[in-house]
C-alpha positions as CSV (number, residue, x, y, z in Angstrom):
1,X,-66.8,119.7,-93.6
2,X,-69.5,116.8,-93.5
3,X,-67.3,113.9,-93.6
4,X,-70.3,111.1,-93.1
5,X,-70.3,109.9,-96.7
6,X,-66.8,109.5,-97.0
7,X,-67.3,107.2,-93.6
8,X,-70.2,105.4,-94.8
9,X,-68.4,104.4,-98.5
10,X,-65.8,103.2,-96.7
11,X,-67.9,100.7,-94.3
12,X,-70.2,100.1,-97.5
13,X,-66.7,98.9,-99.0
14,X,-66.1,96.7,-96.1
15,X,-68.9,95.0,-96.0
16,X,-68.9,94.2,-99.6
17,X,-65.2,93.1,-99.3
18,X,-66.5,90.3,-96.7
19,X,-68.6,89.1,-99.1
20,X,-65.5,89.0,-101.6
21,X,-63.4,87.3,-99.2
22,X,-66.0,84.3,-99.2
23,X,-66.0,84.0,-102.4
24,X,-61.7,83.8,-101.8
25,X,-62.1,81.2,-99.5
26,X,-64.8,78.8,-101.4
27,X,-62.5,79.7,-104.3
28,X,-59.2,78.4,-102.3
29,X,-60.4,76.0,-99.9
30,X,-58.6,73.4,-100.9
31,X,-55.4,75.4,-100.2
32,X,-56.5,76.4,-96.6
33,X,-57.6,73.0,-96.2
34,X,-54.0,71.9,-96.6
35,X,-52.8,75.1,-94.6
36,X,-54.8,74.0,-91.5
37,X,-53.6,70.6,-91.5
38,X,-50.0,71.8,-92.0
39,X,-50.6,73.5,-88.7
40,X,-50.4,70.0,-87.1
41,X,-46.6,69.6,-88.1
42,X,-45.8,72.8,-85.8
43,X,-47.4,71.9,-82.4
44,X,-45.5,72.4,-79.6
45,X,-43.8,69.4,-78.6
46,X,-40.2,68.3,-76.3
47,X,-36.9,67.2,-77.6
48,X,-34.8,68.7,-80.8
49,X,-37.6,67.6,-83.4
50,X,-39.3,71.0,-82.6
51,X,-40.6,72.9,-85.6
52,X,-41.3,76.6,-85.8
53,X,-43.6,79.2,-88.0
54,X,-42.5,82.3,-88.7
55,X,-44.9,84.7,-89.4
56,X,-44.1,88.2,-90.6
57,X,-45.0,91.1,-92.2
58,X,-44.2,94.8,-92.3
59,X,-46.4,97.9,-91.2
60,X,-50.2,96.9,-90.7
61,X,-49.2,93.6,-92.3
62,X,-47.0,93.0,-89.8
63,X,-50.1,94.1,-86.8
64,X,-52.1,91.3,-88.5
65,X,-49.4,88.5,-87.9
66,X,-48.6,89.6,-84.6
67,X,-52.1,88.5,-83.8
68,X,-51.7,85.5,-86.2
69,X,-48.4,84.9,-84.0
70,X,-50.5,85.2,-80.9
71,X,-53.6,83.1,-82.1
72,X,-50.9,80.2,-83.4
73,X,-49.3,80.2,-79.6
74,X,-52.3,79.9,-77.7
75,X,-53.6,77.5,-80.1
76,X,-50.1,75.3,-79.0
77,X,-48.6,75.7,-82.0
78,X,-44.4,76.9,-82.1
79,X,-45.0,80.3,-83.7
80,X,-42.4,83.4,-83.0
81,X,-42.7,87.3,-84.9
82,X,-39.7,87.3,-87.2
83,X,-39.8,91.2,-86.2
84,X,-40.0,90.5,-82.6
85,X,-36.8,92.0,-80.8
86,X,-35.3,88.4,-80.2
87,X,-32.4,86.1,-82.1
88,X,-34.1,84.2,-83.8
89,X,-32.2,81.4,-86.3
90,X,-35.1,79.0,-88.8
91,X,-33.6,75.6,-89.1
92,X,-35.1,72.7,-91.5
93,X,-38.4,71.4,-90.9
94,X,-39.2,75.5,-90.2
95,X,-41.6,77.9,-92.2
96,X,-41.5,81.3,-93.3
97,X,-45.0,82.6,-93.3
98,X,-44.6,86.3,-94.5
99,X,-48.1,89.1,-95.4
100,X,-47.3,91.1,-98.4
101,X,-50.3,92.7,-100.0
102,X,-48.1,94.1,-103.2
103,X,-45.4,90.9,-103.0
104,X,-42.9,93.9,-104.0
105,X,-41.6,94.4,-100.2
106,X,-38.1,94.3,-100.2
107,X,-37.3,93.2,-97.0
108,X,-39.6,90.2,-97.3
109,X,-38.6,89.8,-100.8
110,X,-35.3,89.3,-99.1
111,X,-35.9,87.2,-96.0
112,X,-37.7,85.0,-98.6
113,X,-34.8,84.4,-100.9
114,X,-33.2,83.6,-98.2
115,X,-35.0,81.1,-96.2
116,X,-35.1,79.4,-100.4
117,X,-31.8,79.3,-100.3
118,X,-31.8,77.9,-96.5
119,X,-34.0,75.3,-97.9
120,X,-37.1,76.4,-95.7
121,X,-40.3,76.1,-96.2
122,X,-41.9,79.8,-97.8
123,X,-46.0,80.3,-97.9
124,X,-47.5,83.8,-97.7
125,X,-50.6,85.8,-97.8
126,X,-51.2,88.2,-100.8
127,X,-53.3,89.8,-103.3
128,X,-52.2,87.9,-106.7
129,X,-50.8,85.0,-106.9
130,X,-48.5,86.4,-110.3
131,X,-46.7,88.7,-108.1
132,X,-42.8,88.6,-107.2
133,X,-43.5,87.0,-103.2
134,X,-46.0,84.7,-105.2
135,X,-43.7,83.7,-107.8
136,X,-40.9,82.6,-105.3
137,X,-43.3,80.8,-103.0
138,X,-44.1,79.0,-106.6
139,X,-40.8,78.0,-107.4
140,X,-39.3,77.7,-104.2
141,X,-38.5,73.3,-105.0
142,X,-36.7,73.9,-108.2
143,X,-35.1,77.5,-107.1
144,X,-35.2,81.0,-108.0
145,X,-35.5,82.7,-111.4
146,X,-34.0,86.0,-111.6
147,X,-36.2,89.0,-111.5
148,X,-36.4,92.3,-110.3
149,X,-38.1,94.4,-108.6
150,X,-39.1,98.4,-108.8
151,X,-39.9,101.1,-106.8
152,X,-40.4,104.7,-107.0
153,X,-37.2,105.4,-106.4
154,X,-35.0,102.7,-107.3
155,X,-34.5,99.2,-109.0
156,X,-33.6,95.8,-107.2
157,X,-32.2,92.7,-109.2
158,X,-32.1,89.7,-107.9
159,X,-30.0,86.6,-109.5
160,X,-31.4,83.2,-109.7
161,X,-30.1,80.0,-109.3
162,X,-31.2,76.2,-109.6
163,X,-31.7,73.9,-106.2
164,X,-29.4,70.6,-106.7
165,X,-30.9,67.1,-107.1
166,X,-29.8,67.1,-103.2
167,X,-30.7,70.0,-102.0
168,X,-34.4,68.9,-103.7
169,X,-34.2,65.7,-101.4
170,X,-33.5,67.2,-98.4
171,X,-36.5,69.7,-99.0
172,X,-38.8,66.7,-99.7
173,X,-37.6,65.0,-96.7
174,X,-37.7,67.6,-94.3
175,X,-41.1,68.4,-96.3
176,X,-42.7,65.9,-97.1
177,X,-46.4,66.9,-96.9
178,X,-45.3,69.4,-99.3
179,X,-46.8,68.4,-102.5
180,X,-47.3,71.7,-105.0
181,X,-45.7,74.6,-103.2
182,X,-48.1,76.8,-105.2
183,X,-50.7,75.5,-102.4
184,X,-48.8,77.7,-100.1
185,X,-49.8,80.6,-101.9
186,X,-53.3,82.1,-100.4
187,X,-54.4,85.1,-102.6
188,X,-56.6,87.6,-100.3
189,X,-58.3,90.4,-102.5
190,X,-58.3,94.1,-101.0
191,X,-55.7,95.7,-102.9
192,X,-57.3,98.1,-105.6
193,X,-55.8,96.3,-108.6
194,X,-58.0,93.4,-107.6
195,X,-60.9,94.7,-106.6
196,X,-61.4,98.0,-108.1
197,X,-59.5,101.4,-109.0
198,X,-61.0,103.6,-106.0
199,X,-60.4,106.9,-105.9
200,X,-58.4,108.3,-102.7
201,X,-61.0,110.8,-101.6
202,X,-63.7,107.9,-101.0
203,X,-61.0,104.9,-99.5
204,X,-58.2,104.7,-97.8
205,X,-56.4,104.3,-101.4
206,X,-54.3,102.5,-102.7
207,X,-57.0,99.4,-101.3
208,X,-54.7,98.4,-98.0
209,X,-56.4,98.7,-95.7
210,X,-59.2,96.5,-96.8
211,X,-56.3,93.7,-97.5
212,X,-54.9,93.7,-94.2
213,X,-58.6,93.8,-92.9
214,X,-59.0,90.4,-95.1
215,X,-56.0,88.6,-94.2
216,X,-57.5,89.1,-90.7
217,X,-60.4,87.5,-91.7
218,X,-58.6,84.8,-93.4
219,X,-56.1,84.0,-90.3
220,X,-59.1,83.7,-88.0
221,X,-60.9,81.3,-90.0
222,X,-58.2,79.0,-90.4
223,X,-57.0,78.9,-86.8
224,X,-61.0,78.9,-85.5
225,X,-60.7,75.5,-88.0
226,X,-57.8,74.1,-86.6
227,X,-59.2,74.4,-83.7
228,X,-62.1,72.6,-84.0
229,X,-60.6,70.2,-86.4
230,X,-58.2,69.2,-83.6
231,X,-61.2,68.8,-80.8
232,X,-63.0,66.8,-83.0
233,X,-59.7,64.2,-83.0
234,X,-59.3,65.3,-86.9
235,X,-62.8,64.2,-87.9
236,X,-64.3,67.8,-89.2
237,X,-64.2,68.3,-93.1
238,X,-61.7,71.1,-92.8
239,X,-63.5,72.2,-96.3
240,X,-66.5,72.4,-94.9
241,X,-65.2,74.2,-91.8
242,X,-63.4,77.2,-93.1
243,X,-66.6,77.8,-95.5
244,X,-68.9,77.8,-92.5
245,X,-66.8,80.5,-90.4
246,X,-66.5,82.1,-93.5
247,X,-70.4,82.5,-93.6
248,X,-70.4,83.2,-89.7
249,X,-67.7,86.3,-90.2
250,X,-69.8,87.6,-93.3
251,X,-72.8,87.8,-91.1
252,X,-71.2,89.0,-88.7
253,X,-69.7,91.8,-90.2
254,X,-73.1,92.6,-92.3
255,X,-75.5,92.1,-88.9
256,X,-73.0,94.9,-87.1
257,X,-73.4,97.5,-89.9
258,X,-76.7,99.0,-89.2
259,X,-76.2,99.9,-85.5
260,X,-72.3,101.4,-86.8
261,X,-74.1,103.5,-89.4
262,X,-76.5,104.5,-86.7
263,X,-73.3,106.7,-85.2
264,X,-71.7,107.9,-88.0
265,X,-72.5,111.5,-86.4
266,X,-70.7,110.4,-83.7
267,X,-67.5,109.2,-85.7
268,X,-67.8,112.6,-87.6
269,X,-67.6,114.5,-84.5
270,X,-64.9,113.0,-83.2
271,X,-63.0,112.9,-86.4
272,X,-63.6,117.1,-86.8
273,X,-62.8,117.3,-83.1
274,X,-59.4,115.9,-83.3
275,X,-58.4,117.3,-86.5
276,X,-59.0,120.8,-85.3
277,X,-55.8,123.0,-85.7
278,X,-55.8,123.9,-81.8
279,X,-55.1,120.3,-80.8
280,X,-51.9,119.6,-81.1
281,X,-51.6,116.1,-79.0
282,X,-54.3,112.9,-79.3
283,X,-53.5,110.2,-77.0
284,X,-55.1,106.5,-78.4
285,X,-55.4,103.6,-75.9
286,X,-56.0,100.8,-76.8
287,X,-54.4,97.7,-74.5
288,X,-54.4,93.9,-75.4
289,X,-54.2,91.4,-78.2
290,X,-56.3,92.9,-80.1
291,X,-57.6,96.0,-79.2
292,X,-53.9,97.2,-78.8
293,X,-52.9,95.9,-82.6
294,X,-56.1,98.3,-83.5
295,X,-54.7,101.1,-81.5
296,X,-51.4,101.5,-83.5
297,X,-53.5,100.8,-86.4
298,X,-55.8,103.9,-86.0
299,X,-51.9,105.9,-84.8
300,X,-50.4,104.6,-88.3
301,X,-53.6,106.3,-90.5
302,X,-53.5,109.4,-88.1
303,X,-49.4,110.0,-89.2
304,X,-50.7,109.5,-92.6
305,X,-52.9,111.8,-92.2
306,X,-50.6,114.5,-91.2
307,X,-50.3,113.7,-87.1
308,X,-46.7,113.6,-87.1
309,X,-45.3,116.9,-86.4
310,X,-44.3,118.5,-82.8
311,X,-47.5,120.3,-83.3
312,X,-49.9,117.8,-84.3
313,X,-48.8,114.8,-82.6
314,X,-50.6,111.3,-82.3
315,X,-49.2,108.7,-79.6
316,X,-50.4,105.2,-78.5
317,X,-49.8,105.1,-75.0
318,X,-48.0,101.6,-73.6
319,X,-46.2,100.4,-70.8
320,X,-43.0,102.1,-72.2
321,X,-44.0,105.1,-72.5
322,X,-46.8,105.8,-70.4
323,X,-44.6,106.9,-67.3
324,X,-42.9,109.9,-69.9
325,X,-46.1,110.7,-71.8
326,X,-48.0,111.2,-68.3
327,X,-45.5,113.2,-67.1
328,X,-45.8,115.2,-69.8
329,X,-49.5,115.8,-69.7
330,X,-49.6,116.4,-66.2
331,X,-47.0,119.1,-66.8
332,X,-49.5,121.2,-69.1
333,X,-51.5,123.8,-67.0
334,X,-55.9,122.4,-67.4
335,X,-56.8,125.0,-69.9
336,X,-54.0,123.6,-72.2
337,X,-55.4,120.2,-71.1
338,X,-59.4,121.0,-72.1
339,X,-58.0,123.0,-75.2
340,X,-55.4,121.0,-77.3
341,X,-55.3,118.0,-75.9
342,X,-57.8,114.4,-77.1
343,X,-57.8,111.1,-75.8
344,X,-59.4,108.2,-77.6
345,X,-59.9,104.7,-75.7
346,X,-60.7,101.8,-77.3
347,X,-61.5,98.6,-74.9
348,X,-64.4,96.3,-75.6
349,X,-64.6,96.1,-71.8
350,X,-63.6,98.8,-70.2
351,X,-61.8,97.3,-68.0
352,X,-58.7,96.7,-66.0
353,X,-55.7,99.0,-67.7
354,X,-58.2,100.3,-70.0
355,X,-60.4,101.9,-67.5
356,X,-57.4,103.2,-65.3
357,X,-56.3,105.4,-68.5
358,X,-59.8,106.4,-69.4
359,X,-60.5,107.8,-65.6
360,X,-57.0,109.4,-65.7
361,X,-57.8,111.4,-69.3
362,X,-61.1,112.2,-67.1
363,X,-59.4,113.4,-64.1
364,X,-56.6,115.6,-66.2
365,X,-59.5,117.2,-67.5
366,X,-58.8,115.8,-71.1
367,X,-62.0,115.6,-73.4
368,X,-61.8,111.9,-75.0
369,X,-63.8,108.9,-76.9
370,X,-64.7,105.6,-75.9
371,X,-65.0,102.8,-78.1
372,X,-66.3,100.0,-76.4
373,X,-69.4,97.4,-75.9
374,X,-70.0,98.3,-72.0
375,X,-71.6,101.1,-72.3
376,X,-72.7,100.5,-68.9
377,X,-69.6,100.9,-67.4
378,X,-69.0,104.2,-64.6
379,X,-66.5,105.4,-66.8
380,X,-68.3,105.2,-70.3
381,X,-71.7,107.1,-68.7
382,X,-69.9,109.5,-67.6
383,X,-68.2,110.1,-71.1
384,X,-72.1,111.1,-72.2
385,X,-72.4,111.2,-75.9
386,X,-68.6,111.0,-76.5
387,X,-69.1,107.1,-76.4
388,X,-69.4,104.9,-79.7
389,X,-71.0,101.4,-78.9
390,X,-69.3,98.5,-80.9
391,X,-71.8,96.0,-81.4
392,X,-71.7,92.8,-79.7
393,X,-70.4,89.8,-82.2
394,X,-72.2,87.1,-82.8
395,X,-68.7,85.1,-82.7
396,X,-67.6,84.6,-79.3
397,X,-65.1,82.0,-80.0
398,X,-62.2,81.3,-77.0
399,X,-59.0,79.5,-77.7
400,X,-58.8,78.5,-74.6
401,X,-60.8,79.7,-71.7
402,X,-59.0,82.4,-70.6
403,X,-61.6,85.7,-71.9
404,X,-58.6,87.8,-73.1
405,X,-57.8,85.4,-75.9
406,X,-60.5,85.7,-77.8
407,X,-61.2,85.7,-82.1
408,X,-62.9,88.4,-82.1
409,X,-65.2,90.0,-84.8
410,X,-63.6,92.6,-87.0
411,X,-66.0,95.5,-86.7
412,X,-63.7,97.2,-84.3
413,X,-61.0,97.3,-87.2
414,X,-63.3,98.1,-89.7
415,X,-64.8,101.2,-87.6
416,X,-61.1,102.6,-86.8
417,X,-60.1,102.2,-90.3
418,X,-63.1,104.5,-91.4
419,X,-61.9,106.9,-89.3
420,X,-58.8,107.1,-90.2
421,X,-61.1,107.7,-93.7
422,X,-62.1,110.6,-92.1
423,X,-59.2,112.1,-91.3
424,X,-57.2,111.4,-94.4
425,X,-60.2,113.4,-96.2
426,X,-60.8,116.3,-93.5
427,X,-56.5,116.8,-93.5
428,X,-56.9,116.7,-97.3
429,X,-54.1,114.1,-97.8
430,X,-53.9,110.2,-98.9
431,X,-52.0,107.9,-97.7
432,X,-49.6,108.1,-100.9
433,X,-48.5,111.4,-99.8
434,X,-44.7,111.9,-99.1
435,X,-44.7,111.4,-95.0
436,X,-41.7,111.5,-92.9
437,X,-41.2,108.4,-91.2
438,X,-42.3,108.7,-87.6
């Protein structure tokens, strides 16, 4: 089955969609303007006047904020998950800062009527700003009308209620930068009802992957800006700023299309290797930040795609479960190995943890792809044409200068994400399928 055109739609869709996001961000740039220099109130700082953001999200929204969450730390701003395994109790002066691309998820839905009624702070990233999560982030000063909400399956209905004259002070006084809360509503297009009806066999339908893709883009630019707005002691137009590295992104993303398109041959071989009925185990790894947050990216699209069953099984290898996985594989006699078993590594290095599982696929005999930019490395030439170079960004932008915290450009996403294209198409399934949860 070729699979190259549904690929190269999908990157054409991409690179169109940074384009789009530009036009978000001109559009809203008074809004991140005033997100940036909210950023200020949440820098880390000693004694009991410590303020926290809460970023959150579910599913690949909740991938993106993990790296937002990451980004914000090293930044040295008080950032924790909400979904990270700890206790974790907001207190005034806090913000809830959830990702919803349909502002119909239910537990955000909930977490934010909560933290209203707690009085905290709400702002959030989604695709219209006349959706439910929109709506509440809207209202959140004067309280909450009721509404409900829909799914497939069932209805929930939520009661309102109106914020007393007091519990309005104390907002404004624990807030008092807050002017409009509607500013705290940041409207990232990617979802289909906002920027087109595509059909499923072309995209990765219903749009969401090109949201989460843009609230990437979105989160780097405004913490590249606060950056640079806080080393130039608060002098930068922030306006200004977040337009600029909304240009430098675009380009970015448009400059490393060519040399991707270059390998779709390469993407389609891999894509009809690993979907072949024999192999009944794909091992992605993917370590870091980053490249780790794309690595269970590219594992959620493969369960959607069908690689969720005993015999057809998709695993992102960690530090949990690396010890039982290669137990596992070593247990499997080499012809099982060579036969139905892939590996995929993707490391933009090739380095360190990455290399040591690449050389141990190679040494269990297991065939498997690199994704990386050193092609040079021992590891890579020895992979021959099983390697796909990611081209080098033109963004090379450290927090702080440590390498491994770095923004980096989004054509590694945007590559895995067209993949996973290509597998939703050659398993004949979309991502609105009925699929156990795994």
């Amino acid at each position: 089955m070729n699979i190259v055109s549904t690929i190269k739609a999908n990157m054409s869709f991409y690179l169109a969609q940074a384009q789009i996001l530009r036009n978000d961000i001109e559009r809203q740039d008074y809004k991140l303007e005033r997100r940036i220099r909210d950023l200020e109130n949440y820098k880390k700082a000693d004694g009991e006047g410590q303020r926290t953001i809460f970023p959150d999200g579910l599913g690949r929204s909740g991938f993106m904020e993990l790296i937002t969450t990451s980004d914000y730390q090293v930044s040295g701003i008080h950032a924790i998950h909400q979904s990270d395994e700890v206790t974790t109790k907001w207190k005034k002066g806090d913000k809830y800062e959830p990702n919803s691309g349909s502002g119909t998820n239910i537990p955000i839905i909930n977490k934010t009527v909560r933290a209203i009624e707690d009085g905290i702070l709400v702002g959030c990233l989604t695709s219209s700003d006349k959706n439910p999560q929109a709506e509440l982030v809207k209202g959140q000063i004067e309280g909450i009308k009721p509404f409900a909400i829909k799914t497939r399956k069932n209805s929930f209905s939520y009661g309102g209620f109106e914020k007393t004259v007091q519990e309005k002070e104390q907002f404004k006084s624990s807030y008092p930068w807050v002017e409009n809360p509607e500013d705290h509503v940041i409207v990232v297009s990617g979802r289909n009802e906002v920027i087109g009806n595509f059909d499923e066999d072309t995209g990765l339908g219903p749009g969401g992957n090109w949201y989460e893709w843009g609230t990437r883009f979105v989160d780097d630019v405004c913490t590249i800006s606060f950056n640079e707005w806080m080393r130039s002691n608060k002098q930068k137009d922030l306006k200004q700023e977040v337009k600029d590295w909304a240009f430098k992104y675009a380009e970015d993303i448009r400059l490393s299309y060519r040399p991707m398109i270059d390998q779709l041959d390469k993407l389609e071989r891999m894509v009809e290797d690993i979907s072949k009925k024999e192999i009944e185990l794909t091992i992605i790894s993917a370590v870091g930040e980053r490249s780790g947050i794309e690595g269970k990216s590219l594992r959620m699209r493969a369960g959607h795609a069908g690689f969720h069953l005993p015999d057809k099984r998709a695993i992102h290898i960690d530090s949990i479960n690396k010890p039982r996985l290669k137990a596992e594989v070593e247990a499997f006699n080499e012809e099982y190995r060579k036969n139905n078993v892939r590996g995929i590594v993707i490391s933009n290095s090739l380095r360190t943890e990455s290399k040591e599982n690449a050389e141990w696929l190679e040494s269990q005999k297991i065939p498997f792809w690199i994704f990386t930019q050193n092609t040079e490395s021992d590891v890579a030439r020895r992979n021959g044409d099983k390697v796909v170079e990611l081209p080098k960004s033109t963004i090379n932008y450290p927090i702080r200068k440590i390498p491994e915290y770095i923004i980096s450009p989004l054509i590694g996403l945007t590559v895995y994400d067209c993949a996973g294209a290509g597998l939703l198409k050659i398993m004949k399934r979309t991502v609105t399928d009925e699929h156990p949860i795994n």
